[in-house]
KOLKOL-431552 format. One record per residue: residue in three letters; z, x, y of N, C-alpha, C in turn. Coordinates in steps of 0.2 Angstrom, whole numbers, plus 2048, in hexadecimal, padded with zeros to 3 digits. Layout:
N
ALAZXYZXYZXY ...
***
This chain:
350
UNK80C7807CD8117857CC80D78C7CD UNK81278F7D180C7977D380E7997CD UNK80779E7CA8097A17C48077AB7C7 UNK80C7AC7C280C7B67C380A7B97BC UNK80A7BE7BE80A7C27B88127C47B6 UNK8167C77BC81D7C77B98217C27BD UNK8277C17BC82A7BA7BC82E7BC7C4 UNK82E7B87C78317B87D08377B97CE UNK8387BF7D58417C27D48407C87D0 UNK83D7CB7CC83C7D17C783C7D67CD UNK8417DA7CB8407E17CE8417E87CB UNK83E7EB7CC83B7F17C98447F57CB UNK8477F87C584D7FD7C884C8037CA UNK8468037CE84680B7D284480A7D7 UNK8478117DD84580F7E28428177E5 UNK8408197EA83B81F7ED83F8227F2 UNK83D8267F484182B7FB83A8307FC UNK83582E800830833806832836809 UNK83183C80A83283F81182D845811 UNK82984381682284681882584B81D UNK82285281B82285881B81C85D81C UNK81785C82181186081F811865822 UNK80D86981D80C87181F81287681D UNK81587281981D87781781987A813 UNK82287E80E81F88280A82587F804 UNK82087C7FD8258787F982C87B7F6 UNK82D87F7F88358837F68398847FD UNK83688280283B88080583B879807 UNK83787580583886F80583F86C7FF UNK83C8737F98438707F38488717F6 UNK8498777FA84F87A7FD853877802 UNK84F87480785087281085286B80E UNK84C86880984B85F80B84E85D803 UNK84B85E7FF84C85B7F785485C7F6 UNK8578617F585D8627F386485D7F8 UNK86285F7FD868857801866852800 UNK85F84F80085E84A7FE8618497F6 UNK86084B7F28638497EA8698497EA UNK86D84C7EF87584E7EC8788467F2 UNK8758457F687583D7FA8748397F5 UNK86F83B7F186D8347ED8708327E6 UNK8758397E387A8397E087E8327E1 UNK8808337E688782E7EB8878287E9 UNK87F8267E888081F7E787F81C7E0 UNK8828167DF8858147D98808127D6 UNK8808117CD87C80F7CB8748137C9 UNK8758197CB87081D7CA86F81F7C4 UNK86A8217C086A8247BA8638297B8 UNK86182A7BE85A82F7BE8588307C3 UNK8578377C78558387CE84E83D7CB UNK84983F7CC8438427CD8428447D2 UNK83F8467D583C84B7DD8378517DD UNK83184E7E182D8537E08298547E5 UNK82D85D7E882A8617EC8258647ED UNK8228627F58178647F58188677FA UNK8128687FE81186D80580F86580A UNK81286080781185A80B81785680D UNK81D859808825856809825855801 UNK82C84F80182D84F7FA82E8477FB UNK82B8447F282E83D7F283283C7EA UNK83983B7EB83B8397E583E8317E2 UNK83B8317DC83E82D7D784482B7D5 UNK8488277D884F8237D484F81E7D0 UNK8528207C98538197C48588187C4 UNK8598107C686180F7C586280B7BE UNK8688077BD8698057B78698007B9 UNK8647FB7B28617F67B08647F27B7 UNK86A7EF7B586D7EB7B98707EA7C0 UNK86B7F07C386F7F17C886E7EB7CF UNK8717E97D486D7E67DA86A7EC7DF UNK8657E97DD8607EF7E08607ED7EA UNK8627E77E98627E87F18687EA7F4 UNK86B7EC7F18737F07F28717F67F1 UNK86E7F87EC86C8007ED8678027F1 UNK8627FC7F285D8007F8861800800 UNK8687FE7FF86B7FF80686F803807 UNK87180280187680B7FF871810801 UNK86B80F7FF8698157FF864817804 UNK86381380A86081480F868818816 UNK86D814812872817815874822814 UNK87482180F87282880D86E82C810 UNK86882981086282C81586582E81B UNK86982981E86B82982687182F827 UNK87483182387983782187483C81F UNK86F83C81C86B84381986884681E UNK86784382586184482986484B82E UNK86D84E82F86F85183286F85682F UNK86D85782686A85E823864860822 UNK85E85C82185A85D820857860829 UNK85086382784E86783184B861834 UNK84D86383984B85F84084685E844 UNK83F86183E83985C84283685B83C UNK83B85383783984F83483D84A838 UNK83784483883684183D83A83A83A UNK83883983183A83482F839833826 UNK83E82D82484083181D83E82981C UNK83B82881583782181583981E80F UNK83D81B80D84181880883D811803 UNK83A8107FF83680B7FB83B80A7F5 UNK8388037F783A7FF7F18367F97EF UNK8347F87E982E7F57E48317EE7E3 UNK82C7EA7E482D7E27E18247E17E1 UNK8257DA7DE8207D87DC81B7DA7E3 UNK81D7D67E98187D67ED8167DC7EE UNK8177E27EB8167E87EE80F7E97E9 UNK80E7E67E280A7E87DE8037E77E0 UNK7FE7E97DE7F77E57DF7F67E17DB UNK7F37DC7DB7EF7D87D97E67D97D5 UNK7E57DD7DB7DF7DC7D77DD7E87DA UNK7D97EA7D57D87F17D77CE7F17D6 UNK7CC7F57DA7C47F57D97C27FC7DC UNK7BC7FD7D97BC8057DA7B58047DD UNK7B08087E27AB8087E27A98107E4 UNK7A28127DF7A18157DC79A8187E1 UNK79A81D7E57978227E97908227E7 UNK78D81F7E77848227E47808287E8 UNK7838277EF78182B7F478582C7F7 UNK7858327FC78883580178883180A UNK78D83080B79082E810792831815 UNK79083081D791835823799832824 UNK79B82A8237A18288257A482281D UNK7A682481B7A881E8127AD81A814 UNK7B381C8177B781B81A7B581581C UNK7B48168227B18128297AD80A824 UNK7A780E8227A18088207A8802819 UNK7AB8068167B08018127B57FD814 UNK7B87FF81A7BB7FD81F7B87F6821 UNK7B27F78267AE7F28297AB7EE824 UNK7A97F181D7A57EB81B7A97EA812 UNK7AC7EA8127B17E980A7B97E780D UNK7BB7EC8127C37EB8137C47E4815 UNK7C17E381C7C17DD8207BD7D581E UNK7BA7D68187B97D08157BE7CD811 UNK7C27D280D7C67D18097CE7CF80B UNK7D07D18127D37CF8147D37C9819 UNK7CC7C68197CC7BF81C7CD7B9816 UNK7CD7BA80F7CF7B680A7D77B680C UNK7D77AD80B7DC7AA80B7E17AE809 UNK7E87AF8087EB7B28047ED7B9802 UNK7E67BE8017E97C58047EC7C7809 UNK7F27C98087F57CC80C7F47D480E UNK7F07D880A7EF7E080F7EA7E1808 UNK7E47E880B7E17EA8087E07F180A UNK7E07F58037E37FD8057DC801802 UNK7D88078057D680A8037D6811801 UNK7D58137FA7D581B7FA7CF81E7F7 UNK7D18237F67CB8287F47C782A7FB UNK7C88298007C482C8067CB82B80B UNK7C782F8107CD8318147C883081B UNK7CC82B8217CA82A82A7C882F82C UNK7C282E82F7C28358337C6836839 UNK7C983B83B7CD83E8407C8843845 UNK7CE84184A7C984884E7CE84E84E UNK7C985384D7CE85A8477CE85E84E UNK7D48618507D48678557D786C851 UNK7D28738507D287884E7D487E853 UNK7D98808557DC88385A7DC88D856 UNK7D788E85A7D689585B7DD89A85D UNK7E189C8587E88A085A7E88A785E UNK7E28AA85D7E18B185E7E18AE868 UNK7DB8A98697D88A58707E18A3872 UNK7E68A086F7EB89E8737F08A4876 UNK7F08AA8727F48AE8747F08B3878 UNK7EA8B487A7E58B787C7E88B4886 UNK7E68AF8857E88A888B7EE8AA88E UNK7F48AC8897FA8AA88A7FB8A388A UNK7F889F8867FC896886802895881 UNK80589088380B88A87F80688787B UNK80688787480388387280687D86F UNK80F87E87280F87787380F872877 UNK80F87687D80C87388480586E883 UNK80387287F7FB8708807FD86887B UNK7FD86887580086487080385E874 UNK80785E87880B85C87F807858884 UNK80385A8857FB85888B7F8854886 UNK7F58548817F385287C7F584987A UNK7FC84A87C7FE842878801841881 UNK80184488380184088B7FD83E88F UNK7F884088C7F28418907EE83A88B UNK7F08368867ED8348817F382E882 UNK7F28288847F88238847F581B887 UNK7FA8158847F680F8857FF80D887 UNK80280988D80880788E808800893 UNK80E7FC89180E7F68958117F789C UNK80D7F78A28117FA8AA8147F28AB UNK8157ED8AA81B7E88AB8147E48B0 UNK8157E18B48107DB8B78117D88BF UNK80A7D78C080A7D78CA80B7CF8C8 UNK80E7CD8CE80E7C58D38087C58D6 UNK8017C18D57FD7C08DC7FD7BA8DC UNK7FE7B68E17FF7AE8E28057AC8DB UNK8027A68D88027A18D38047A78CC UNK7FF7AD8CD7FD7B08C68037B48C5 UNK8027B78C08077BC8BD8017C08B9 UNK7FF7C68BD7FC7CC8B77FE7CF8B4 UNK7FF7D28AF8017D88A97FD7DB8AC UNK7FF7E18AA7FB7E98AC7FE7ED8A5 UNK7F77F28A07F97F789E7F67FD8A3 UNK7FA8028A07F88088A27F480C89E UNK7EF80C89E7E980F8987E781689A UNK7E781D8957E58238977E382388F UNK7E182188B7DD8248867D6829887 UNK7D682D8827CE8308817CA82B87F UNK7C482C8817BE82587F7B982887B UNK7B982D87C7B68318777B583A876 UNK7B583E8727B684586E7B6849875 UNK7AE84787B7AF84C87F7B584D884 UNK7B68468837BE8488887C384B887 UNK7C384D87F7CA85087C7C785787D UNK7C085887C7BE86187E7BE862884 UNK7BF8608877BF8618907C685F892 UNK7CB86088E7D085D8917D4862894 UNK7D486589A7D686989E7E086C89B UNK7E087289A7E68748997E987B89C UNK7E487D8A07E88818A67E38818AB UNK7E787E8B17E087E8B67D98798B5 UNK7D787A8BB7CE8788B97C987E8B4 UNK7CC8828B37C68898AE7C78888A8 UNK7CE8888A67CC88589D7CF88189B UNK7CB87C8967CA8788937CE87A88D UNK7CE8748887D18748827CC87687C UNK7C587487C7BF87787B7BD87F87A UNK7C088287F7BF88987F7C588E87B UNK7CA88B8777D088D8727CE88A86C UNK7CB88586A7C98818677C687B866 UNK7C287E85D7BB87A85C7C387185A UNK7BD86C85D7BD86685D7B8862859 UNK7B985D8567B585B8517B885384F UNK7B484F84D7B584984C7B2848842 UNK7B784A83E7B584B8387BC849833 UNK7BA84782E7BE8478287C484C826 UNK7CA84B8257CE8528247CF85581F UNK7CF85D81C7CE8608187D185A810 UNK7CD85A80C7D58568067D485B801 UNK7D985A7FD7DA85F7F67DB85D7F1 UNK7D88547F27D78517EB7CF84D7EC UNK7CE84B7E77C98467E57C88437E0 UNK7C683B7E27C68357DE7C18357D9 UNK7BD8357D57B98337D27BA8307CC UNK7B482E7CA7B28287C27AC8287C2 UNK7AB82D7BB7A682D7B87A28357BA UNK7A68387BF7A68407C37A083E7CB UNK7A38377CB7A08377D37A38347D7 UNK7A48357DE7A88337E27AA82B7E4 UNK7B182A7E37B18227E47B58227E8 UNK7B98197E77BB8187ED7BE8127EB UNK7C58137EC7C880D7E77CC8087EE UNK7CE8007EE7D07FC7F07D57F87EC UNK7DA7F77EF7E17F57ED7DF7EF7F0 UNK7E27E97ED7E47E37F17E97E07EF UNK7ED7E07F67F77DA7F37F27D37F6 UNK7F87CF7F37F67C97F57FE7C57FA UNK7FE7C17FC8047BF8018077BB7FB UNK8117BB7FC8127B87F88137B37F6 UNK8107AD7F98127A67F780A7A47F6 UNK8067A97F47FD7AA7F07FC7A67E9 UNK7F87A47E67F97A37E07F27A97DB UNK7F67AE7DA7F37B27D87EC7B27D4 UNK7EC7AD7D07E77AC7CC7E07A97D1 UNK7E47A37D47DC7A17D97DB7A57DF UNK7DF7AA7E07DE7B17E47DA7B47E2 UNK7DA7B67DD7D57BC7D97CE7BA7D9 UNK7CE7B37D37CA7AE7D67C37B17DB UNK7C87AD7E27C47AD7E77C37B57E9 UNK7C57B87E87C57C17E97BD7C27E5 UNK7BD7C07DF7B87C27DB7B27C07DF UNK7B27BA7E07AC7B47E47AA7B97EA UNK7AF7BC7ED7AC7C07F47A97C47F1 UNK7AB7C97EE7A77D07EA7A27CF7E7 UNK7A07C97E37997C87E07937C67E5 UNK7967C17EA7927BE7EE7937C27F4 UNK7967C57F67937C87FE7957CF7FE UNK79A7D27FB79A7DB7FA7957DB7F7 UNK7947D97F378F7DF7ED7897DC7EF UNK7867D97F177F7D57F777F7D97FE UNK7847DE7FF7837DF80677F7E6806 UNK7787E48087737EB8097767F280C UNK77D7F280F7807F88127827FD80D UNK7847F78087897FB8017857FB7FA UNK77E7FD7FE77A7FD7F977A8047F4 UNK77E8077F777F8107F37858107EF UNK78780A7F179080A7EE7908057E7 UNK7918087E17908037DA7998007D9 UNK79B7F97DB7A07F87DA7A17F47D3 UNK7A67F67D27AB7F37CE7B27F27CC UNK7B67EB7C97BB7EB7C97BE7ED7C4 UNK7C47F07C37C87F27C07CD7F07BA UNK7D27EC7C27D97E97BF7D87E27C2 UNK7D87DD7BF7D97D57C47DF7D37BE UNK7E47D17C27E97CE7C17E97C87BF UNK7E57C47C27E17BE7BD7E27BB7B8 UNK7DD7C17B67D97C27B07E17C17AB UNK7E37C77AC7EA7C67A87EE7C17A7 UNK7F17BE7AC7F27B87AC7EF7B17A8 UNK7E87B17A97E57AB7A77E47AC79E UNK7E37B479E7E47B57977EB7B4791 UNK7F07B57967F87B37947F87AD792 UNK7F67A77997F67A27987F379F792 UNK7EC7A17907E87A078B7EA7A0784 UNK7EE7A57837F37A97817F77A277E UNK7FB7A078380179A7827FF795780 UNK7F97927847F878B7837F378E778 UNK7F07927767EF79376F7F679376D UNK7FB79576E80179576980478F76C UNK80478D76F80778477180577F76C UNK7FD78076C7F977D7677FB77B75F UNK7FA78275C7FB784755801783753 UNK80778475B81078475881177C757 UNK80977875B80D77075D80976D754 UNK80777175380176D74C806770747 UNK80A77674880D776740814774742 UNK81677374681E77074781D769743 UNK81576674781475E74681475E73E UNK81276273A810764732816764732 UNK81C76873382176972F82676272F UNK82776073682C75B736829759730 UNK82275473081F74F72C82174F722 UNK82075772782375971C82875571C UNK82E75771E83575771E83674F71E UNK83574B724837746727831740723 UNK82C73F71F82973E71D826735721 UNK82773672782773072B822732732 UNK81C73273181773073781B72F73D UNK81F72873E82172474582772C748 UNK82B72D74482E73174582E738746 UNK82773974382574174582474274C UNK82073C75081C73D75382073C759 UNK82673975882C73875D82E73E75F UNK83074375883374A75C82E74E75D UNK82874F75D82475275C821751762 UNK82274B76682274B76F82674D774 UNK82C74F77083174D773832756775 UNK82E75A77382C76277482776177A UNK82075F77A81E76078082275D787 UNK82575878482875478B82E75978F UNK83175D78983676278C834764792 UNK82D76778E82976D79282976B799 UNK82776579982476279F82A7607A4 UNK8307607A283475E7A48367637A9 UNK83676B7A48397727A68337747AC UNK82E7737AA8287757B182B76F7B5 UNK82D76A7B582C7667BD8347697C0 UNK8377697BC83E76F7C083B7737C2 UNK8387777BD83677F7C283377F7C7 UNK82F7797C982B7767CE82E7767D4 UNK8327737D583776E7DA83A7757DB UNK83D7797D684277F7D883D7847DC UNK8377867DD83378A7DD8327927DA UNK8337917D38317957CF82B7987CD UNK82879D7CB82579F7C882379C7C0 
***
């Protein structure tokens, strides 16, 4: 029997509404975006608490329905709402992102690894040499990292240099993603064969983006602005213990058996993360293991199974003053057990 921490089918009675907005200004994010979204999300039944909280990023709020609600009725209710709020809120938000929590959404297991040294790319080396081994274990299904951020290539676009030119700077923004594209052109007949064809115009590398012609052969993209291949501005950080870290999430797939998942998760991290001379600057450790928890509860059970089966045995005996008979009902307790796990078995319960 697969064993959980919480019991399959449990769902959490809230659900979330995103809508990424950057670069606004958080009072009009309450004004433009937060307030029709909340008076939308009045409508739907069963609600008993809305939160909403406006940044320079968009807004994401919080809905708590009551206990009993069917949450798959209200996460359809309420993506339906989204699709009526989209004709008030402005028109270069691209997309409104609706969440909804069940088990599989949770991590299983949390780890944080801890910056000894300074890193030209943390991102990247985590990625290659942490992310992807973790994700080759049977049974994980995604692995999420934070505390650092991909590097991007940052175009820093000189204003004084665009109006100086007289340029569209969204012409240019325009050139940019057309100039930058990977497409399927559908496929030649030669003889026997049938070829696929894409049409491929990506950048291959940074100098092509600075040289990318945007009026004429005279000026380039490079001469309005600096180009750079670097990490983007953040206005938070991770740290433990006041040094920079870098934490990883792991879900597991759901038909996984949580316990010998974590298990085998640990077995990597002892034996080939933490052995790997690359990740020699990084002090890892774990957190949260879900496991742990479980095998503890279990532990848990099977001690109070014990003690309940030794004084039940005591007490008939007092009572019944008959051996042959105590011992009759006094099986007739674990047999139940055994009975109600081989149902839960066959039904595929938790």
């Amino acid at each position: 029997i697969a064993i959980e921490l919480m019991p399959e089918g449990f769902t959490a009675p809230f659900l979330g509404v995103y809508v990424p907005y950057p670069n606004s200004n958080p009072q009009e994010v309450e004004e433009q975006v937060a307030k029709p979204i909340e008076e939308q999300i009045r409508t739907v039944s069963g609600v008993t608490n809305v939160n909403t909280n406006s940044s320079s990023n968009g807004c994401w709020t919080s809905i708590r329905f009551e206990q009993d609600t069917d949450m798959d009725v209200a996460y359809a209710m309420l993506r339906d709402r989204m699709d009526r709020v989209k004709s008030e809120i402005p028109d270069d938000i691209e997309r409104i992102f609706v969440r909804k929590w069940g088990n599989d959404d949770k991590a299983i297991m949390w780890m944080i690894l801890v910056q000894e040294e300074e890193y030209d790319d943390a991102y990247y080396l985590v990625e290659q040499h942490v992310k992807k081994l973790l994700e080759r274990v049977d049974g994980v299904a995604n692995v999420e990292i934070g505390g650092v951020t991909e590097k991007e290539i940052l175009i820093m676009v000189n204003q004084d240099l665009v109006r100086s030119y007289k340029l569209n700077l969204y012409e240019i923004i325009q050139k940019l993603r057309s100039d930058n594209f990977a497409i399927s052109s559908g496929f030649v007949n030669e003889g026997d064969q049938k070829i696929y064809v894409r049409s491929v115009g990506k950048f291959r590398n940074i100098e092509e983006v600075r040289n990318l012609p945007i009026r004429g052969a005279n000026l380039r993209l490079k001469d309005i602005a600096e180009i750079k291949y670097d990490v983007p501005e953040r206005r938070w950080r991770e740290l433990i213990d006041g040094k920079q870290a870098i934490s990883i999430n792991v879900k597991k797939e759901s038909m996984a058996n949580t316990v010998a998942l974590t298990d085998e998760i640990v077995k990597v991290v002892e034996e080939k993360i933490k052995r790997d001379p690359a990740l020699a600057g990084l002090k890892i450790d774990i957190l949260f293991n879900e496991g742990t928890y479980i095998r503890e509860s279990l532990e848990n059970l099977q001690n109070a199974a014990l003690w309940g089966g030794v004084f039940a045995f005591a007490v008939l005996y007092f009572f019944l003053r008959r051996f042959r008979m105590t011992m009759i009902l006094s099986l007739g307790i674990p047999m139940a057990i055994v009975i109600t796990l081989t149902v839960m078995y066959f039904i595929g319960w938790t």
